[in-house]
C-alpha positions in Angstrom: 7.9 -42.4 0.2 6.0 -39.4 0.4 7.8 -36.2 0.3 6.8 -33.2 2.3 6.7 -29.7 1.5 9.6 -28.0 3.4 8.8 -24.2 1.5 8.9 -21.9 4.1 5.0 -20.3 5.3 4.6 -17.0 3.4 4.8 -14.5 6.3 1.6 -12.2 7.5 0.8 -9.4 5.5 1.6 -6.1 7.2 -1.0 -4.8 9.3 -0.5 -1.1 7.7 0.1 0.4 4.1 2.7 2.0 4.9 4.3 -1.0 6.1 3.5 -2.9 2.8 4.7 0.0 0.8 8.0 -0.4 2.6 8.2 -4.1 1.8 7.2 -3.5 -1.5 10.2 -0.9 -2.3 12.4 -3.1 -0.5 11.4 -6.0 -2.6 11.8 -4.1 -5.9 15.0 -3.3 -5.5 16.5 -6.0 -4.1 14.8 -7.9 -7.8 16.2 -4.9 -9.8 19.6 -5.6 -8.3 20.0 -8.4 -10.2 21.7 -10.9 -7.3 18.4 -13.2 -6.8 18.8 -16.8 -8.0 15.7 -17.5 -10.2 14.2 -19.5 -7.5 14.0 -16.0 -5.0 13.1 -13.8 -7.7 10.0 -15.8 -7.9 9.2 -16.0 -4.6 10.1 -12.1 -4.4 7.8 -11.8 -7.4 5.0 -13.5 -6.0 5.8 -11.6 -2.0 5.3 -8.3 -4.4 2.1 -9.1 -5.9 0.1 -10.2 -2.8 1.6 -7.2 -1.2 -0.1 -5.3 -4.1 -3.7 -6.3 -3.9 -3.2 -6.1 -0.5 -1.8 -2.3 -1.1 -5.7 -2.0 -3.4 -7.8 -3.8 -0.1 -6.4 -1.4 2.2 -6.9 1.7 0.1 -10.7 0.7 -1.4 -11.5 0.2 2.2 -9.6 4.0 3.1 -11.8 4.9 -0.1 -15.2 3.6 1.4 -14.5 5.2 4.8 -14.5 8.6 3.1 -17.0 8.0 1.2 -19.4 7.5 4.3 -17.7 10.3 5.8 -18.8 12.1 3.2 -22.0 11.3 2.8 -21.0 10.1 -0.5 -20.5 12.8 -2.4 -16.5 12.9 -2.9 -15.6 16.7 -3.8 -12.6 17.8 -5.6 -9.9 18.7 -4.1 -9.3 22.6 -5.0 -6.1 24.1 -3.4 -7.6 27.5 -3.4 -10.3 27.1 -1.6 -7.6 25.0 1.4 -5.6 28.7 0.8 -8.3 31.0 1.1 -9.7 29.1 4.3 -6.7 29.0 5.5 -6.1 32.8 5.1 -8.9 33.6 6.2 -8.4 31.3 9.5 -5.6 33.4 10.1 -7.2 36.7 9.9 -9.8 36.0 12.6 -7.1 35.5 15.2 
């Protein structure tokens, strides 16, 4: 007799980060609760990491995108400058 594999299909990834953020949280704290059975904590565990590298995909591609945007050259980001610009935004209208 052969038996079948009735372990349910992991569902889709989330289509945005901030979606698999969400999940993520919701999946730490339900494991730092402490009320899993060993058998969900794993699952939970293993839900939590391919929502991780899927967390790193969506951001190294966010990170690519810039850097085209930017014709790769990535500056620093300097608050003053955002302030003074912005001041100075304000004083030509």
């Amino acid at each position: 007799m052969v038996k079948k594999n009735t372990a349910p299909a992991e569902p889709p990834l989330p289509a945005s980060f901030e979606e698999a953020v969400a999940e993520l949280e919701t999946l730490v704290q339900r494991m730092e609760g402490g009320s899993l059975s060993l058998e969900d904590s794993l699952a939970a565990y293993k839900r939590g990491v391919a929502l991780s590298g899927h967390c790193r995909t969506l951001l190294a591609d966010v990170q690519q995108q810039v850097r085209i945007l930017e014709g790769e050259l990535l500056k620093p980001f300097d608050l003053q400058n955002v302030q003074n610009d912005a001041a100075a935004g304000a004083s030509d209208a």
